[in-house]
C-alpha positions in Angstrom: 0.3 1.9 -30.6 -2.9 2.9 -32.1 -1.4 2.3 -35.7 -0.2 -0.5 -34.4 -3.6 -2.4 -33.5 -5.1 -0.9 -36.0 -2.7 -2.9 -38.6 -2.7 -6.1 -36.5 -6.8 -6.3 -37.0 -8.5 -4.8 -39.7 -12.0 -5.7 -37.7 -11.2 -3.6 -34.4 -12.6 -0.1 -35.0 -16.4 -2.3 -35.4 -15.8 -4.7 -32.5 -14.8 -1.8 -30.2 -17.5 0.4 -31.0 -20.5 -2.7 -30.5 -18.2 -3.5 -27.5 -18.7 0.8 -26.5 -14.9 1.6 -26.8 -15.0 5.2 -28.1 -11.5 6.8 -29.3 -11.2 10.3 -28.5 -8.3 11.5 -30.3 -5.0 13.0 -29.3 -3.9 15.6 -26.6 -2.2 18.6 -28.1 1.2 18.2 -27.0 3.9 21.4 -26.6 7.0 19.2 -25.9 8.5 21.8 -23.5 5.7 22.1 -21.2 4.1 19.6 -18.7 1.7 21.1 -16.5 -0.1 24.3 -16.3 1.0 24.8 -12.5 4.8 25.6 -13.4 3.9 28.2 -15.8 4.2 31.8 -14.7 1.7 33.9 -16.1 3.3 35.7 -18.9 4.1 31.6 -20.1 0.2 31.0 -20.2 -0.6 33.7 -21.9 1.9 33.5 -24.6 0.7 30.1 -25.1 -2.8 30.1 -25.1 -2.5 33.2 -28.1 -0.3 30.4 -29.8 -3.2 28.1 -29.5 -6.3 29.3 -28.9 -5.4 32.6 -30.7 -9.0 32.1 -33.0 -10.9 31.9 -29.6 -12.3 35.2 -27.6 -9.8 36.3 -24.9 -12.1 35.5 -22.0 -12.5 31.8 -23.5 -8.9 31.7 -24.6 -7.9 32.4 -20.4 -10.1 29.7 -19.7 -8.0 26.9 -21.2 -5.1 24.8 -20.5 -2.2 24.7 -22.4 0.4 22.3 -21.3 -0.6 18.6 -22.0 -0.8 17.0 -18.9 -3.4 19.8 -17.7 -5.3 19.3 -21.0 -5.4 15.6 -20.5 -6.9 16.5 -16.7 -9.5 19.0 -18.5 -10.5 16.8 -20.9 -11.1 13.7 -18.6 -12.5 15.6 -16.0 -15.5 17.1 -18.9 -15.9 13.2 -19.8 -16.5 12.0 -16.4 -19.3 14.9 -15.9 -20.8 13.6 -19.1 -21.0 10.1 -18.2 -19.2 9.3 -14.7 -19.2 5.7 -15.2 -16.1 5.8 -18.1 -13.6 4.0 -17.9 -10.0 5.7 -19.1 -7.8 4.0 -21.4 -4.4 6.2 -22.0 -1.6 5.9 -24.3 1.5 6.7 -24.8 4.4 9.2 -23.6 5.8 9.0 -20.3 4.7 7.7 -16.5 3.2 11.1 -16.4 0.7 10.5 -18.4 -0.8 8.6 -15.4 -1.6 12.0 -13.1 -4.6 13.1 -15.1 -6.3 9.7 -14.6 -5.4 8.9 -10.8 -6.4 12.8 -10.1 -9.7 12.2 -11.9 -10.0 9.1 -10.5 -9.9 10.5 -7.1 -12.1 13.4 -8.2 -14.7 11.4 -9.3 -15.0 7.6 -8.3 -17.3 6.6 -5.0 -15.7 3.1 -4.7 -12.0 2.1 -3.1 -9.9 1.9 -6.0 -6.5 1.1 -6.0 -3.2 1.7 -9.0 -1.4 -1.3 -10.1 1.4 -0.4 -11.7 3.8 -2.6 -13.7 7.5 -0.9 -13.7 10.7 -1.4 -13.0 11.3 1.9 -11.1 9.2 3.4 -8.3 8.1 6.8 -9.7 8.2 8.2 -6.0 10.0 11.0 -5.5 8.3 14.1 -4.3 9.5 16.2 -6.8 12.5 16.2 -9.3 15.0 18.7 -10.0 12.5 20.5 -8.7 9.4 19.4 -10.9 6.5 18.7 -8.8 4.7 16.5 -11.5 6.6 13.9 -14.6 7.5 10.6 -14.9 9.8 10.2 -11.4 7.4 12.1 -9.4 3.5 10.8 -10.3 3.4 7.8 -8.1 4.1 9.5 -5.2 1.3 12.1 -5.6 -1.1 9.6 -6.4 0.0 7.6 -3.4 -0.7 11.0 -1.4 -4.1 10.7 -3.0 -5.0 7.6 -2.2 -3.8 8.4 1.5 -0.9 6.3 1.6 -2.8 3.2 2.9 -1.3 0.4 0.4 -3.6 0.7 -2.2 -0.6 2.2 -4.9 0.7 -1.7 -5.9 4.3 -1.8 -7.5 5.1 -4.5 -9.7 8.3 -5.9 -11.2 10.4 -3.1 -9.7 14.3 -3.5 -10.2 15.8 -0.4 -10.5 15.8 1.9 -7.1 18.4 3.6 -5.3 16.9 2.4 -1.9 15.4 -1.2 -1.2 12.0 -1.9 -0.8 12.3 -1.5 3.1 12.4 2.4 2.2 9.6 3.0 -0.1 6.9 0.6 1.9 8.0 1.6 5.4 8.2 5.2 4.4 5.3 5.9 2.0 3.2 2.9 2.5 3.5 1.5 -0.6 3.1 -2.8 -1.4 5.9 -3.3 -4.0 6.7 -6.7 -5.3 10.1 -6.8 -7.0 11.2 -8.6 -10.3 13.1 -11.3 -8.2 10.0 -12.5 -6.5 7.9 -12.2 -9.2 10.1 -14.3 -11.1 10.9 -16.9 -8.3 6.6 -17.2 -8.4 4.8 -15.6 -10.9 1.7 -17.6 -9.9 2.3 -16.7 -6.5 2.4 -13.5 -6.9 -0.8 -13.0 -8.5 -2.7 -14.2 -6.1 -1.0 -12.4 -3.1 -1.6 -9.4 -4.9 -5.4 -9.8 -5.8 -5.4 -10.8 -2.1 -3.7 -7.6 -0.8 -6.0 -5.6 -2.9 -9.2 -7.8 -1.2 -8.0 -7.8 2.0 -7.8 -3.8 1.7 -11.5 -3.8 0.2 -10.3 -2.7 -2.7 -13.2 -2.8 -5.7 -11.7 -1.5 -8.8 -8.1 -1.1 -9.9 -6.2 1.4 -12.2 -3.6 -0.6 -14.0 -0.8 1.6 -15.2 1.8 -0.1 -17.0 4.8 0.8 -17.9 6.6 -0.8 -20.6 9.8 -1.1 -18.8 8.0 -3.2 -16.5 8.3 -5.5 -19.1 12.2 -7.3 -19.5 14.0 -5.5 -21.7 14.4 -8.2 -24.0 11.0 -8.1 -25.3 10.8 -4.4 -24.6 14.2 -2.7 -25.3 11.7 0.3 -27.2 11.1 2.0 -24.0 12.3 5.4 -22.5 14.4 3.4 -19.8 14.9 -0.1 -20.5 16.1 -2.3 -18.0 17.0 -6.1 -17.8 16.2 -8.7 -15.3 12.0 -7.5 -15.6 8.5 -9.3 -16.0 7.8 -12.0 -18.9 5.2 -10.7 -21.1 2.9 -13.9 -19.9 2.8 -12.6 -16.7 2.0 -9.2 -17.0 -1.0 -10.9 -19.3 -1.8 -13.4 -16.9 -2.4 -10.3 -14.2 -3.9 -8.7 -16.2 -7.1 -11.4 -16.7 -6.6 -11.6 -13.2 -7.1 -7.9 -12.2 -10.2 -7.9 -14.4 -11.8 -10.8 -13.2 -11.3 -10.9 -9.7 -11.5 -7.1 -9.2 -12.6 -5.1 -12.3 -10.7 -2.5 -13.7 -11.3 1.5 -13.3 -8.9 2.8 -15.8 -5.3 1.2 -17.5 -2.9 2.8 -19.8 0.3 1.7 -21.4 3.2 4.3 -21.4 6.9 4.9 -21.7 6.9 3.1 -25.4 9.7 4.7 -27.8 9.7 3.3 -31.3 13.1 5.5 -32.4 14.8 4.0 -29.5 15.2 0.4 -30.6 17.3 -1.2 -33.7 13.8 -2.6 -35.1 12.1 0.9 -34.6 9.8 -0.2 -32.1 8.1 -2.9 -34.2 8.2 -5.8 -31.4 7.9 -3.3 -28.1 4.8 -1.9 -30.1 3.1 -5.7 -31.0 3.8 -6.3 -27.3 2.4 -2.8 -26.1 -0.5 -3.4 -28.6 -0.9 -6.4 -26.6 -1.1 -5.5 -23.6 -3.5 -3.3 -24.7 -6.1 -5.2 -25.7 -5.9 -7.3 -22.9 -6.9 -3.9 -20.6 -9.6 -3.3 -22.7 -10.6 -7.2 -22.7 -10.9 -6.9 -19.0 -13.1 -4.0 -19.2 -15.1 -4.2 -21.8 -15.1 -8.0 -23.0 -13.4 -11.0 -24.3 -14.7 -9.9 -27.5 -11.7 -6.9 -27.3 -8.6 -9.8 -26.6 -5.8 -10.9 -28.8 
């Protein structure tokens, strides 16, 4: 994605840095590690020597190793240098979102809420036994925001239950693909309203590319048909931004290898949608 907008606008590193968008660079990523907490201790010390092995011991034990915990450490150490950030994350999967919504609730004052574009709910307490990935985050972040409404569901599609289960159980607001597409319009506004009515002040808008109808996004880890049209997931977008204000946004779950075209029109749409987060934080000067 980054390569991506970088191509599509040879102007963008100058207009994001007068517009104060600052890229910090990649997390370190050991593919067959997610979180620090499912390590047992022999794992965390074999793999801080791996990669802190030029560090003293005692700063070496300090330091996380798997990538969702260094994603945490690093964003929590930018919100104590300046608290009033505002996270932009890219890439791998739904889990990616955990480090923001747990910094988010670490460090924001106001009533912020997630909005989160995809076609599955992300809700399970744990799977396989994994407390934290990409079926699990929502419903921790849902525990952190106290289960009061304020975790918004867009576009889902693809659920073993319906949607009677997930809001009457977890108090969750999901809108499904069907309604969406019956009102895109609609729907916008009863979601800016929801978020109003719950005094909601700045959202986190976390989208998944599958969100997205497969048609226009078939490079994603789980594509699914029957989803959101690209202009509406714009379109609330703008909306989030102006009526609300954004707190954080990501894009995630785009997978180049996966698509005959390698990627090439999942990433132009991703690239997208991610100027259009950072046009709603940061200025118009930032869109498409």
């Amino acid at each position: 994605m980054r390569t991506g907008l970088l191509a599509s606008d040879a102007d963008w590193p100058a207009r994001a840095a007068a517009a104060g968008v600052l890229d910090i660079g990649d997390v370190f990523v050991i593919p067959q590690l997610l979180h620090d907490d499912m390590l047992s201790a022999g794992q965390l010390a074999a793999s801080r020597r791996a990669l802190y092995g030029h560090l003293p011991e005692e700063t070496a034990a300090t330091l996380p190793v798997s990538p969702l915990s260094i994603a945490e450490r690093a964003l929590d150490l930018v919100y104590q240098l300046n608290p009033a950030i505002v996270p932009v994350v890219l890439g791998g999967d739904h889990s990616n979102a955990w480090p923001v919504a747990a910094n988010l609730a670490k460090h924001r004052r106001d009533r912020w809420a997630i909005v989160q574009p995809d076609a599955h709910t992300d809700l399970l307490a744990e799977r396989l036994g994994i407390k934290i990935c990409f079926a699990t985050w929502s419903y921790h972040a849902n525990e952190l925001l106290g289960r009061d409404g304020r975790l918004v569901q867009v576009g889902v599609r693809a659920s073993r239950h319906d949607r009677g289960h997930w809001e009457q159980g977890l108090g969750v607001r999901q809108f499904w693909a069907e309604e969406v597409k019956a009102d895109p319009a609609g729907t916008i506004a009863a979601i800016v309203a929801h978020l109003k009515g719950l005094g909601v002040t700045s959202v986190y808008f976390s989208n998944d590319i599958d969100g997205t109808d497969s048609h226009w996004a078939d490079a994603a880890g789980t594509p699914e048909p029957d989803g959101l049209e690209p202009e509406f997931v714009v379109e609330l977008i703008r909306a989030l931004g102006r009526e609300v204000g954004l707190c954080a946004a990501d894009v995630v779950e785009v997978a180049p290898p996966l698509a005959r075209d390698g990627g090439k029109q999942t990433v132009a749409l991703a690239v997208r949608y991610l100027r259009e987060s950072l046009a709603a934080i940061a200025g118009p000067s930032l869109a498409p």
